[in-house]
Phi, psi and omega in degrees: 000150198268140144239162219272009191245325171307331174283316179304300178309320198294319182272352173296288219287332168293320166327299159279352170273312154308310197272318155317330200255346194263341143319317192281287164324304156352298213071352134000301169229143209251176175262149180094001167283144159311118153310141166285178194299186187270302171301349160291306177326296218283349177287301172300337175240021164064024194260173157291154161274333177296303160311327204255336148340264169335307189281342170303311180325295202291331162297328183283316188288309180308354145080025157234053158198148164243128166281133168210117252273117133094043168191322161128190188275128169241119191305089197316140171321150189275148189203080163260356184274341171287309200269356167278348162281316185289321164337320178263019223233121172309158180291334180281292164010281165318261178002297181288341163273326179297309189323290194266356143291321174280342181265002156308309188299329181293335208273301169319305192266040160242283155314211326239343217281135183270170069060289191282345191277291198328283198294007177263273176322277154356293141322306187282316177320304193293316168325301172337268156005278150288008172263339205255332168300316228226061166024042200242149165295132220233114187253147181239015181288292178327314189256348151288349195269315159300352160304289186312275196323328150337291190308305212048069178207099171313331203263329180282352185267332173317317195296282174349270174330312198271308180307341165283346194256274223300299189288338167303285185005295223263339199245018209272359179251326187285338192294325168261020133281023154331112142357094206286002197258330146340296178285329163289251245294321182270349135338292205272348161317306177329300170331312192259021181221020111301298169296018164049068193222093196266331178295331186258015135327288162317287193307349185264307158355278191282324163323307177296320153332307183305319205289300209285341157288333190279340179272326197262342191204089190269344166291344173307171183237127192286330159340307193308329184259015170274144183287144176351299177287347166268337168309242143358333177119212167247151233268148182292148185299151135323340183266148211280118188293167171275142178282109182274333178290350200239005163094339184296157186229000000 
């Protein structure tokens, strides 16, 4: 059954996330500025801490608020000069550059994802999930983004962030008739990197890749991003087989 306060929440978080971005653009806030503290925020916007959490994630992978551990939030430098190279950059391109960041990051955040990473991802899987059970439009930025954040590896989420900005840009209309099995892969990619289960993490991975190149780039060859075993099969023994024509045994 869906419930209904993960959805209620899902759209608070878009809500706070929009009134940041539209602070930012603005100049209102400015770069290189402080956030006030979380308990000032969540007061001033009538939010969660948990919501307001979440729409950081999401501001942060997206590369306008920088976190910083033990020190506070800060509005990030303009690095428009990154997103007008990429910008010109064909969509199989993006694609191809995103495929071995994200799965490092995957790789990563299966070892690094902490107790509080765990129950976030989790959450947001089951959100998927139900939106996707009850036919509803299914945003999957929030829990990639929580992917990324997992990994605890900035330069690589830096990467990320702007080739996921560049490639929404260029993709944002083929992007919602997006392959719906997408998003079933990348659940379940959550999952396994809540069970610290870095093969099937990878493998769900690439899978959630495959869906999503093949809806955004149907020239890609979808193969091409599926993991070995999914290529091929189950990988053949090591042990020398017997030659029936010569009688071995």
């Amino acid at each position: 059954m869906t419930n209904p306060t993960s959805f209620a929440r899902r759209r608070l978080v878009d809500e706070v996330i929009d009134h940041f971005r539209a602070e930012i653009s603005s100049g209102r806030l400015t770069t290189g500025s402080r956030l006030p503290p979380e308990a000032k925020l969540t007061a001033q916007l009538g939010v969660s801490r948990t919501t307001l959490r979440e729409a950081m994630v999401v501001l942060s992978h997206n590369g306008l608020v920088d976190v910083r551990q033990g020190d506070g939030t800060f509005v990030r430098s303009d690095n428009s000069t990154d997103r007008d190279d990429l910008a010109h950059r064909p969509v199989v391109e993006l694609l191809e550059a995103q495929r071995p960041i994200i799965l490092g990051l995957v790789r990563l955040a299966a070892s690094r994802r902490t107790e509080q990473d765990a129950t976030r991802l989790g959450q947001l899987a089951t959100a998927l999930e139900a939106a996707q059970d009850n036919d509803l439009v299914t945003d999957a930025d929030t829990l990639e983004s929580g992917l990324a954040a997992a990994a605890h590896s900035d330069l690589l989420a830096q990467l990320h962030r702007q080739i996921s900005t560049a490639l929404r840009a260029k993709t944002s209309a083929r992007a919602a008739s997006a392959d719906s099995s997408a998003t079933v892969y990348l659940a379940r990619c959550a999952r396994a990197i809540v069970d610290r289960d870095a093969e099937s993490a990878d493998r769900n991975a690439r899978l959630w890749l495959a869906a999503q190149a093949s809806s955004l780039a149907p020239e890609q060859i979808k193969l091409d991003y599926a993991a070995p075993d999914v290529r091929r099969g189950p990988r053949a023994s090591h042990a020398r087989r017997p030659d029936v024509s010569t009688g071995d045994r």
